[in-house]
PDB file as gemmi writes it, atoms N, CA and C in Angstrom:
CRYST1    1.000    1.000    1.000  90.00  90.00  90.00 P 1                      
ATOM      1  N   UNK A   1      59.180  76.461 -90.441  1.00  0.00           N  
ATOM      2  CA  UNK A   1      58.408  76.449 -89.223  1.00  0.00           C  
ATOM      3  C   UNK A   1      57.404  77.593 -89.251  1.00  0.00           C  
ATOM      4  N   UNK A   2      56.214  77.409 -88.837  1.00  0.00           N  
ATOM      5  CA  UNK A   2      54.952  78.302 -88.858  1.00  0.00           C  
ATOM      6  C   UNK A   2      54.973  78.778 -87.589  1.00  0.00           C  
ATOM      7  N   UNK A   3      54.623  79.836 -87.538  1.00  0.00           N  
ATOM      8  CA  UNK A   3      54.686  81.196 -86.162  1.00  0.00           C  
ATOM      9  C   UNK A   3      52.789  80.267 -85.469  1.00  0.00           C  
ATOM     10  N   UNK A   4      53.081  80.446 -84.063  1.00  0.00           N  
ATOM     11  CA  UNK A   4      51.717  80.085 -84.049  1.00  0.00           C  
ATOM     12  C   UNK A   4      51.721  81.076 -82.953  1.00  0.00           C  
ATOM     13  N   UNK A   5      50.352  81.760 -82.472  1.00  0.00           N  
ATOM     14  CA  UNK A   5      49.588  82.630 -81.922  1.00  0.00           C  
ATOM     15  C   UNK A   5      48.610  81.917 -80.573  1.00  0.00           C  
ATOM     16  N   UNK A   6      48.799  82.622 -79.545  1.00  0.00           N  
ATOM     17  CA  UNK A   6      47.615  81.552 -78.941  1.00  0.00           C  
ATOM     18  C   UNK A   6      46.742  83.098 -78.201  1.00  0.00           C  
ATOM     19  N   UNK A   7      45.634  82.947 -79.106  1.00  0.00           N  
ATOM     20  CA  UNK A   7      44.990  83.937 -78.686  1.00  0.00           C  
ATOM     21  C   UNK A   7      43.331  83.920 -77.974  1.00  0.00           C  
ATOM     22  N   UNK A   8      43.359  84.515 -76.823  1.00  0.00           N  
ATOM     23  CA  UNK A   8      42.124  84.552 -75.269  1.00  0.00           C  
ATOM     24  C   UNK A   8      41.249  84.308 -76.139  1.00  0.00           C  
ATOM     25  N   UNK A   9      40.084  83.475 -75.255  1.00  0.00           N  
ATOM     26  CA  UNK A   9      38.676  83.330 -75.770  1.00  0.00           C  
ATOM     27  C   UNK A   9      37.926  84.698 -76.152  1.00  0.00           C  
ATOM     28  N   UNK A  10      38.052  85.179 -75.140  1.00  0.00           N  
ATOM     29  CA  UNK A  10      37.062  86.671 -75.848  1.00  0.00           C  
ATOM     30  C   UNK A  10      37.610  87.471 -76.766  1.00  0.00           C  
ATOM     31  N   UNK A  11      39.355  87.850 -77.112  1.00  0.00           N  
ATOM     32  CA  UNK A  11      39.780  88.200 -77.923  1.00  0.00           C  
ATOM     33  C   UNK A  11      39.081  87.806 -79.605  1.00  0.00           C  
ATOM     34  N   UNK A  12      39.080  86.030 -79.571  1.00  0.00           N  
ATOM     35  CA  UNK A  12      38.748  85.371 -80.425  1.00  0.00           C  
ATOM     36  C   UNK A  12      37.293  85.370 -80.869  1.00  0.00           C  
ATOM     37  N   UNK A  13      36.641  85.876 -79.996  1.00  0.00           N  
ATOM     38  CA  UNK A  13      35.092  85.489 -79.937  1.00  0.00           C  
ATOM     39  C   UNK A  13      34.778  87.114 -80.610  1.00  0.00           C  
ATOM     40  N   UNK A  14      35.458  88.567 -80.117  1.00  0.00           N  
ATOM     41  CA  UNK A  14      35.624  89.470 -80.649  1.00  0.00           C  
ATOM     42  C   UNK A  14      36.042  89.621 -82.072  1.00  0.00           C  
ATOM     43  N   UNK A  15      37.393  88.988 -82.748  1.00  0.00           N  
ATOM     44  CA  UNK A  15      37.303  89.493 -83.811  1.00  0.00           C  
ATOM     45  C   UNK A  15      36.584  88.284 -84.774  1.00  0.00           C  
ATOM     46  N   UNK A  16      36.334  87.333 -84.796  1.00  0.00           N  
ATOM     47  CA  UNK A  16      35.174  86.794 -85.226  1.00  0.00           C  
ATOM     48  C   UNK A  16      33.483  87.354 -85.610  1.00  0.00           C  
ATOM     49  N   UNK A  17      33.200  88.619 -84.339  1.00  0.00           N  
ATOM     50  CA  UNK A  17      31.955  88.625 -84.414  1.00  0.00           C  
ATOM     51  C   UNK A  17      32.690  89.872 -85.529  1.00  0.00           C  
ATOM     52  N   UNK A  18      33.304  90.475 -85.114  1.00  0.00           N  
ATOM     53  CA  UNK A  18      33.721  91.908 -86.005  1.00  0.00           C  
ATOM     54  C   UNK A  18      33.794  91.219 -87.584  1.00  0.00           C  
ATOM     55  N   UNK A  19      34.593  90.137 -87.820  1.00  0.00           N  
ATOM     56  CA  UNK A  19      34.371  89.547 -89.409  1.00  0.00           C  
ATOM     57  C   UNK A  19      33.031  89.009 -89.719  1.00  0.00           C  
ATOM     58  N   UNK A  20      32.021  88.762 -88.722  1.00  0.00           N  
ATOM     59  CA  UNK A  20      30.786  88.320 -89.272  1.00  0.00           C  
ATOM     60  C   UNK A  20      30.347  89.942 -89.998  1.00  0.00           C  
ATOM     61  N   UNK A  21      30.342  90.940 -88.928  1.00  0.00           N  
ATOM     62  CA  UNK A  21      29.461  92.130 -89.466  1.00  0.00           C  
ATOM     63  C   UNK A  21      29.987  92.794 -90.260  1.00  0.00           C  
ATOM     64  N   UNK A  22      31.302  92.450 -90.702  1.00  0.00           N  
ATOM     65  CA  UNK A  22      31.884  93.341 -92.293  1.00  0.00           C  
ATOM     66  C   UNK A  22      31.554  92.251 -93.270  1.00  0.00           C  
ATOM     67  N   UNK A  23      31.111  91.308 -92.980  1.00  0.00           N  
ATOM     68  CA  UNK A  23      31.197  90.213 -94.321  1.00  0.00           C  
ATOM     69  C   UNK A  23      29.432  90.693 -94.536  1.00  0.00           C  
ATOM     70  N   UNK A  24      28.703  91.039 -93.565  1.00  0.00           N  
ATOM     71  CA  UNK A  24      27.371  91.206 -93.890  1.00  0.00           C  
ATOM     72  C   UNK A  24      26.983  92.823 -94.240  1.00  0.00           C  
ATOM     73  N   UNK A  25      28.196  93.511 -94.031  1.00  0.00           N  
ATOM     74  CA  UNK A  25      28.116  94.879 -94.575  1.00  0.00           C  
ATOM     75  C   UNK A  25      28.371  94.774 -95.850  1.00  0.00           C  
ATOM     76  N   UNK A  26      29.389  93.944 -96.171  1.00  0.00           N  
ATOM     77  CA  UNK A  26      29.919  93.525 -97.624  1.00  0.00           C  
ATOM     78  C   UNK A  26      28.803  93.445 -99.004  1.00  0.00           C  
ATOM     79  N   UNK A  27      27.957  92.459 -98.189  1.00  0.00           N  
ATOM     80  CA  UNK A  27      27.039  91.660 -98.683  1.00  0.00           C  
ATOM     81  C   UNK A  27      25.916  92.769 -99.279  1.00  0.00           C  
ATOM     82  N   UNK A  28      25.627  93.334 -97.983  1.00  0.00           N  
ATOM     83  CA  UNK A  28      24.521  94.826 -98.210  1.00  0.00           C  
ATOM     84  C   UNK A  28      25.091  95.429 -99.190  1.00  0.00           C  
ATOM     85  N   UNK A  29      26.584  96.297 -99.501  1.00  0.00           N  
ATOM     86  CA  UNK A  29      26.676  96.986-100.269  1.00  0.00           C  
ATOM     87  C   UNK A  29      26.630  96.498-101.749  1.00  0.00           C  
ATOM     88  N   UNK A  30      27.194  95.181-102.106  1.00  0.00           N  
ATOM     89  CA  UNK A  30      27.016  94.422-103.259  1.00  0.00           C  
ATOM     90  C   UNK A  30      25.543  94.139-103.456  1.00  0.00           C  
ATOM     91  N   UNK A  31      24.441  93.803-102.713  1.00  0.00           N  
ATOM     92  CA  UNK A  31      22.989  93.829-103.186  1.00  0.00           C  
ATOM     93  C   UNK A  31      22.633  94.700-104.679  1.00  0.00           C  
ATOM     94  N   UNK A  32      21.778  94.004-105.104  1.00  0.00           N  
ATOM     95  CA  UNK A  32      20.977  95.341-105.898  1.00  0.00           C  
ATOM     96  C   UNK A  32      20.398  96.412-105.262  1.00  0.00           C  
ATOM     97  N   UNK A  33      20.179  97.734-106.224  1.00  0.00           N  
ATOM     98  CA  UNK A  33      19.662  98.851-105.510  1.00  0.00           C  
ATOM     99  C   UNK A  33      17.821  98.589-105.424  1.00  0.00           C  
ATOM    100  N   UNK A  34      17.150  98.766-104.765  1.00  0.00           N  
ATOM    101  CA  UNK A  34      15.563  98.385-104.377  1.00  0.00           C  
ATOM    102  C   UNK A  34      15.236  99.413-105.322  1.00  0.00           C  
ATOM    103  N   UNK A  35      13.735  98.320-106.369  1.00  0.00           N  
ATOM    104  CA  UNK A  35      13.048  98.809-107.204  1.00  0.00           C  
ATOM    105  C   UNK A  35      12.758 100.285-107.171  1.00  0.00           C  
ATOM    106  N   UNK A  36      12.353 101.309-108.169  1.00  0.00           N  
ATOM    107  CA  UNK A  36      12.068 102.661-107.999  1.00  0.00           C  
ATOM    108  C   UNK A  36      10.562 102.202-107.394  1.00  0.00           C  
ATOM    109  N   UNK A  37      10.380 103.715-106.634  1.00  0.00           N  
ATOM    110  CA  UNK A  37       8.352 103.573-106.191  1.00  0.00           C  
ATOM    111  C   UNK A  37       7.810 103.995-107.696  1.00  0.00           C  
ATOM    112  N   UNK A  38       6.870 103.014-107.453  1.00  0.00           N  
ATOM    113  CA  UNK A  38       5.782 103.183-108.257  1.00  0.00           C  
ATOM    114  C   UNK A  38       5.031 104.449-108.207  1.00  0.00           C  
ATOM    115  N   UNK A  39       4.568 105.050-108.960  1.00  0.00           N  
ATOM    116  CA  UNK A  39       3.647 106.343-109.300  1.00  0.00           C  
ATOM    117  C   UNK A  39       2.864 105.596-110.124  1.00  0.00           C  
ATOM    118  N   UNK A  40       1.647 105.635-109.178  1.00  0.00           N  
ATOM    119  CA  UNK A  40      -0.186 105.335-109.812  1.00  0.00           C  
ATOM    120  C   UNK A  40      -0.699 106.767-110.293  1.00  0.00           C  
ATOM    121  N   UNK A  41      -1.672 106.173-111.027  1.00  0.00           N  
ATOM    122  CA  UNK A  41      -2.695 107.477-111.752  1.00  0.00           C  
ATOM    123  C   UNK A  41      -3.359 107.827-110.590  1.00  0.00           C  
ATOM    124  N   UNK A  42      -4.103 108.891-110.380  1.00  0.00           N  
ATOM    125  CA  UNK A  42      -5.000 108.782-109.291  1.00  0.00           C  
ATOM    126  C   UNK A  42      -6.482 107.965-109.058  1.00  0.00           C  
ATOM    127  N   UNK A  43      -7.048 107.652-110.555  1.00  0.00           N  
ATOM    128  CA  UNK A  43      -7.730 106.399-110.290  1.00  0.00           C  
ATOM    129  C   UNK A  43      -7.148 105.126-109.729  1.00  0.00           C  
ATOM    130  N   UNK A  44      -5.852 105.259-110.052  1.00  0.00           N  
ATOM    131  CA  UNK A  44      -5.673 103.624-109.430  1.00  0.00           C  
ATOM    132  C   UNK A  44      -5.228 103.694-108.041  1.00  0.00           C  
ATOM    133  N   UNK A  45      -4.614 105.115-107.582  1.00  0.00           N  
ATOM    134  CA  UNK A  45      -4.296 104.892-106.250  1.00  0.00           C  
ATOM    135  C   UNK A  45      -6.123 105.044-105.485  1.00  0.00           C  
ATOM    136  N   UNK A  46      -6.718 105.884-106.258  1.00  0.00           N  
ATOM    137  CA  UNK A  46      -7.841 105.505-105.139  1.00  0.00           C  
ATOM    138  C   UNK A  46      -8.429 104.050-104.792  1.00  0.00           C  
ATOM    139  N   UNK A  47      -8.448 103.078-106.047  1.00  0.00           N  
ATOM    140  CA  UNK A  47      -8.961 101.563-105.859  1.00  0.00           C  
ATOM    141  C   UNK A  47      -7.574 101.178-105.093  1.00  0.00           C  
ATOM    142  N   UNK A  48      -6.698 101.176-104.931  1.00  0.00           N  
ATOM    143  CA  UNK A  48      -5.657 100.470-104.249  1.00  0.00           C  
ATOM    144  C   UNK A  48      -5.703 100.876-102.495  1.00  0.00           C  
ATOM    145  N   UNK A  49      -5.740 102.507-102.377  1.00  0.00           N  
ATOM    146  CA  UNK A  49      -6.062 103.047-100.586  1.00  0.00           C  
ATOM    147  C   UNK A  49      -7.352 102.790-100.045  1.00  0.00           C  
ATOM    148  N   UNK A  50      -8.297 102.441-101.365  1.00  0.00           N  
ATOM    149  CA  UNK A  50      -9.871 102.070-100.800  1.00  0.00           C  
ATOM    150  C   UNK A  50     -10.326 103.553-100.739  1.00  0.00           C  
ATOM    151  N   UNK A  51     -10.216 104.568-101.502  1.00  0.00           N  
ATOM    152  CA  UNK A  51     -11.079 105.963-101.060  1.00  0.00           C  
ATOM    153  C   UNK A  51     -11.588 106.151-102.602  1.00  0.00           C  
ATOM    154  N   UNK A  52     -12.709 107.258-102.391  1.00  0.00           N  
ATOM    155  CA  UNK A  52     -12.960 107.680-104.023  1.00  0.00           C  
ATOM    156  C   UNK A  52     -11.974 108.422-104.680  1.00  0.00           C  
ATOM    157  N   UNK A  53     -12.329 108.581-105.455  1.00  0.00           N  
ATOM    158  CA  UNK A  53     -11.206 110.005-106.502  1.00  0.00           C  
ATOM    159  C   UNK A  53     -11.247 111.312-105.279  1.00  0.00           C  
ATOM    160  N   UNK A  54     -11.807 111.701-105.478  1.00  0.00           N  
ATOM    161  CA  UNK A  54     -12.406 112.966-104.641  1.00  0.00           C  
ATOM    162  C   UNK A  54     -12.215 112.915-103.014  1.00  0.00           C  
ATOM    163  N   UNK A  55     -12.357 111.911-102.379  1.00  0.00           N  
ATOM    164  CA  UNK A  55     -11.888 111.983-101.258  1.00  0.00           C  
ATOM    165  C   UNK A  55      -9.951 111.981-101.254  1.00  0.00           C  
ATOM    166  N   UNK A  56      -9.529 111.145-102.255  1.00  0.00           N  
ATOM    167  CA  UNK A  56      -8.207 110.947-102.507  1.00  0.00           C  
ATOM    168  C   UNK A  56      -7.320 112.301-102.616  1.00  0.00           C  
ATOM    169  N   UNK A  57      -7.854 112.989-103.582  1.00  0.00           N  
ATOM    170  CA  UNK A  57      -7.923 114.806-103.754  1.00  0.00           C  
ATOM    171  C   UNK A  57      -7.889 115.922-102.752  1.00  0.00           C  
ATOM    172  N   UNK A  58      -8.839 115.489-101.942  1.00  0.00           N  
ATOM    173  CA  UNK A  58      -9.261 116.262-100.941  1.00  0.00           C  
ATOM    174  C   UNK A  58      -7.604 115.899 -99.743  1.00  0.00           C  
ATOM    175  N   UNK A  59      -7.489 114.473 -99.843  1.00  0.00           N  
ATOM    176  CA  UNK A  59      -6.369 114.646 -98.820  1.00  0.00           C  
ATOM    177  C   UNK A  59      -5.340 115.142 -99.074  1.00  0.00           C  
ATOM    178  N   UNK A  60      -5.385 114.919-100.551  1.00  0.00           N  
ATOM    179  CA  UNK A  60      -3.426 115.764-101.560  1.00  0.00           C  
ATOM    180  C   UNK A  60      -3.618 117.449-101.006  1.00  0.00           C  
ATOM    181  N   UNK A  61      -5.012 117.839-101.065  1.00  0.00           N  
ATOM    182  CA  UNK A  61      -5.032 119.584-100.792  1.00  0.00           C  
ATOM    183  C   UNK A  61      -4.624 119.724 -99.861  1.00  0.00           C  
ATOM    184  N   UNK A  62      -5.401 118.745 -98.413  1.00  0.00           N  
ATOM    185  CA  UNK A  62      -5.039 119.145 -96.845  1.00  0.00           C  
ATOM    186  C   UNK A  62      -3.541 118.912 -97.034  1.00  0.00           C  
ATOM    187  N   UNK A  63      -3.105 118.221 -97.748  1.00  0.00           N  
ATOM    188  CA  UNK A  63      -1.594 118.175 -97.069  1.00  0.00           C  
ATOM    189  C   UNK A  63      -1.261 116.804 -96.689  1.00  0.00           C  
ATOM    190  N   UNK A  64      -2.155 115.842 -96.538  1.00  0.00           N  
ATOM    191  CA  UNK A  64      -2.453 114.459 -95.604  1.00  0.00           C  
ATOM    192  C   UNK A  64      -1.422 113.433 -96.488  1.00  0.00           C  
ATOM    193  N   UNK A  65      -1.715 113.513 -97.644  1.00  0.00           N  
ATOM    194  CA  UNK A  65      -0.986 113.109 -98.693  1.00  0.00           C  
ATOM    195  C   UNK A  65      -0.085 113.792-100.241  1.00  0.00           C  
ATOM    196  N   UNK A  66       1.666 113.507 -99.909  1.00  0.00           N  
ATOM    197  CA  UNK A  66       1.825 114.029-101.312  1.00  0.00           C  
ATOM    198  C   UNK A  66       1.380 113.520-102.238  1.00  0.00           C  
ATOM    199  N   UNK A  67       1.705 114.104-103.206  1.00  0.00           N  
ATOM    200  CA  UNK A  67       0.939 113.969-104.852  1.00  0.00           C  
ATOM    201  C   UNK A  67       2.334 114.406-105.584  1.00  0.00           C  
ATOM    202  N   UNK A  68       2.208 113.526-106.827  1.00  0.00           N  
ATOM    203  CA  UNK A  68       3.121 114.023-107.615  1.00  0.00           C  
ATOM    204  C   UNK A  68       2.465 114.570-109.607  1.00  0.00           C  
ATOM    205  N   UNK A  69       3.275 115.784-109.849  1.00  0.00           N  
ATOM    206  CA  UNK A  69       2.299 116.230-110.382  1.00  0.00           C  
ATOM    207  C   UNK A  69       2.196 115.485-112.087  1.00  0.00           C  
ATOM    208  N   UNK A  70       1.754 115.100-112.635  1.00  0.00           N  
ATOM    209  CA  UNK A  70       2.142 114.078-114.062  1.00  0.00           C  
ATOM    210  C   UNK A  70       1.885 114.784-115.384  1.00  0.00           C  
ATOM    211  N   UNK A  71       0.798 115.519-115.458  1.00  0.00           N  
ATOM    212  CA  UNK A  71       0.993 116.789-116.396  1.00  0.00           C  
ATOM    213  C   UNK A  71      -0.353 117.444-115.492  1.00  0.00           C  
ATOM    214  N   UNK A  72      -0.621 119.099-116.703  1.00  0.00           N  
ATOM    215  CA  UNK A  72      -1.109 120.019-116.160  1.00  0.00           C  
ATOM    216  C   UNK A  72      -2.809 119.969-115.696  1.00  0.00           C  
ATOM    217  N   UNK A  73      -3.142 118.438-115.753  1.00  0.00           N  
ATOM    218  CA  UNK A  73      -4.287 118.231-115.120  1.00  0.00           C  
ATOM    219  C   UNK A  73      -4.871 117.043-114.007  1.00  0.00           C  
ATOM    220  N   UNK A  74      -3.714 116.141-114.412  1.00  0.00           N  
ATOM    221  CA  UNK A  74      -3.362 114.919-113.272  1.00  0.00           C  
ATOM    222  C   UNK A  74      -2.250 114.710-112.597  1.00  0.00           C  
ATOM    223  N   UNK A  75      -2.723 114.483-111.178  1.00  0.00           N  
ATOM    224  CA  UNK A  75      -1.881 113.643-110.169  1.00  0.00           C  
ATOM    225  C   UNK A  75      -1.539 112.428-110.255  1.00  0.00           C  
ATOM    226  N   UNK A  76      -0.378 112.451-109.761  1.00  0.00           N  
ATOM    227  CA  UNK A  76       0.260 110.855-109.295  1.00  0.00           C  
ATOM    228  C   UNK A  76       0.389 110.734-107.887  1.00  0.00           C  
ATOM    229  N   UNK A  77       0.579 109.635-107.131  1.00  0.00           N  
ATOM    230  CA  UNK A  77       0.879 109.126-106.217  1.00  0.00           C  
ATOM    231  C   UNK A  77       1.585 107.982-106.167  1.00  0.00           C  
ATOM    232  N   UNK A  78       2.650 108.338-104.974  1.00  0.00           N  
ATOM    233  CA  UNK A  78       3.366 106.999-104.845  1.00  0.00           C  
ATOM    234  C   UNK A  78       2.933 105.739-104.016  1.00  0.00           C  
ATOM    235  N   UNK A  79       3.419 104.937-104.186  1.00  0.00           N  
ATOM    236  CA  UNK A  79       3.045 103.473-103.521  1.00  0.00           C  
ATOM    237  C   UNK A  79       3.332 103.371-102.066  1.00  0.00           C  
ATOM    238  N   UNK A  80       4.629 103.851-102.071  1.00  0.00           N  
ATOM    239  CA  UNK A  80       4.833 103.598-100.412  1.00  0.00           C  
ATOM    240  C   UNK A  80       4.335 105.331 -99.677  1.00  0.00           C  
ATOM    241  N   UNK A  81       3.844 106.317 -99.920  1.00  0.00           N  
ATOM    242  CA  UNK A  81       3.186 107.018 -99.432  1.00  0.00           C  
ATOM    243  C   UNK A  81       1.542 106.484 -99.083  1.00  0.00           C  
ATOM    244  N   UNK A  82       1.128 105.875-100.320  1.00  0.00           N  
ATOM    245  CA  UNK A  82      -0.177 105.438-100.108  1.00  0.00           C  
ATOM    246  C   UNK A  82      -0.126 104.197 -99.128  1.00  0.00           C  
ATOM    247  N   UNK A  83       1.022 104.064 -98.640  1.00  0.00           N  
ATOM    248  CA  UNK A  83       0.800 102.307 -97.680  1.00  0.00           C  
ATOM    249  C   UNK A  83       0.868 102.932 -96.635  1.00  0.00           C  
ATOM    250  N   UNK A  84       1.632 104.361 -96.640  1.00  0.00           N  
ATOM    251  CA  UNK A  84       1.618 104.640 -94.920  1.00  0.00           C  
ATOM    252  C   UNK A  84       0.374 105.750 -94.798  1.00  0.00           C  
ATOM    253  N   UNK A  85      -0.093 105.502 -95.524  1.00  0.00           N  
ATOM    254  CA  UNK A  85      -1.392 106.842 -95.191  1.00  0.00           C  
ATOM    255  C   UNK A  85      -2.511 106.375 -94.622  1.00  0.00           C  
ATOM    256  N   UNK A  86      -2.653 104.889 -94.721  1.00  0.00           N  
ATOM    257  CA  UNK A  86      -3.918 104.270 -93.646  1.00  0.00           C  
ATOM    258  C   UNK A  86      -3.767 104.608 -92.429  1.00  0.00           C  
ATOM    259  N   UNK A  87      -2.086 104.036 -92.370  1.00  0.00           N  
ATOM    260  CA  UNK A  87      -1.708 103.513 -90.657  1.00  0.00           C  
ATOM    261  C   UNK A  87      -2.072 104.750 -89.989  1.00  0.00           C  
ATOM    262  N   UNK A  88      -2.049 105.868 -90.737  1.00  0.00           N  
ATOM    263  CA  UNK A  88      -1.152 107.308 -90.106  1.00  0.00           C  
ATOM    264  C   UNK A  88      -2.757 107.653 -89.454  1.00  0.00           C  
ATOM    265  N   UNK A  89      -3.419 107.648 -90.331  1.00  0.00           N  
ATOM    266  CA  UNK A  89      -4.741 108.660 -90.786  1.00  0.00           C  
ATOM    267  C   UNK A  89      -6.143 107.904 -90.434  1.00  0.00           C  
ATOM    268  N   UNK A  90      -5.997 106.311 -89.927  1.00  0.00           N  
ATOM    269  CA  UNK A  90      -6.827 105.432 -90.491  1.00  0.00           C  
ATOM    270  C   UNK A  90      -7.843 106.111 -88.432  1.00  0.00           C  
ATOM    271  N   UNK A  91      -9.212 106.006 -88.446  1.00  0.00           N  
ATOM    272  CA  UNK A  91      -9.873 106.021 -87.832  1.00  0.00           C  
ATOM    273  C   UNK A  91      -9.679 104.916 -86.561  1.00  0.00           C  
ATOM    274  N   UNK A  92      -9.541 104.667 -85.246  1.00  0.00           N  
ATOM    275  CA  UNK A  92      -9.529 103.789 -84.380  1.00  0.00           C  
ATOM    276  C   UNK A  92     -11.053 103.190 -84.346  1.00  0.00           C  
ATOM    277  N   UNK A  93     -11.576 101.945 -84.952  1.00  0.00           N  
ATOM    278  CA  UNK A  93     -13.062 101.511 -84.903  1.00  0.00           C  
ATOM    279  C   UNK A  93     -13.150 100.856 -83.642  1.00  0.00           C  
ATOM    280  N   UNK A  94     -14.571 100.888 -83.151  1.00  0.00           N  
ATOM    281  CA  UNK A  94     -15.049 100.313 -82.184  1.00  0.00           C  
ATOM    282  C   UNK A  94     -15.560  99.226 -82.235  1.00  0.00           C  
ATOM    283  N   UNK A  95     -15.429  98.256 -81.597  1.00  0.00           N  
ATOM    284  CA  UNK A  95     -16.172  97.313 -81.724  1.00  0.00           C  
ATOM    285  C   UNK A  95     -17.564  97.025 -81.855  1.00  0.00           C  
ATOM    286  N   UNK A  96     -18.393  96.227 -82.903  1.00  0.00           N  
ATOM    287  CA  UNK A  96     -19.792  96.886 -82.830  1.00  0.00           C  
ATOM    288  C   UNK A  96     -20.761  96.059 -81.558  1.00  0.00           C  
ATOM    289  N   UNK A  97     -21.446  96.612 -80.757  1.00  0.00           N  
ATOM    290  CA  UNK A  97     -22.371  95.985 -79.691  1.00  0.00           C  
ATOM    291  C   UNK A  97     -22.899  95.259 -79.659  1.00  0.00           C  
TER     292      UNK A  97                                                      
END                                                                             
């Protein structure tokens, strides 16, 4: 003979939702780990942010953007620094008249 349980709707509705969000914690930790960032030359991060060399430079000095250093005469930059440096930095345009 099998034991049977008779257990409340919300009890049930509770540990249900609790096994959905460990089965999807599960899931997260088994994923792969997300690609390394990319490090561009500084020619290529300037064609990729849309600025020149030199304006690109000018923002690594202010501070606006890190830089990473690649040897003792060129910079690198990363990818997801250069994606948030528009949003951050980008000018509010006006509509033209």
């Amino acid at each position: 003979m099998q034991a049977a349980y008779i257990v409340p709707a919300a009890e049930w509705d509770n540990l249900t939702a609790r096994l959905t969000q460990l089965e999807s914690a599960e899931a997260a930790r088994q994923a792969p780990p997300p690609p390394p960032d990319v490090v561009m030359s500084t020619a290529q991060a300037a064609v990729y942010i849309g600025l020149s060399v030199d304006a690109l430079l000018r923002a690594r000095r202010a501070g606006r953007l890190p830089g990473v250093r690649l040897n003792d005469r060129d910079w690198g930059f990363r990818r997801s620094s250069l994606d948030k440096y528009p949003r951050r930095y980008a000018r509010a345009t006006s509509p033209a008249s």
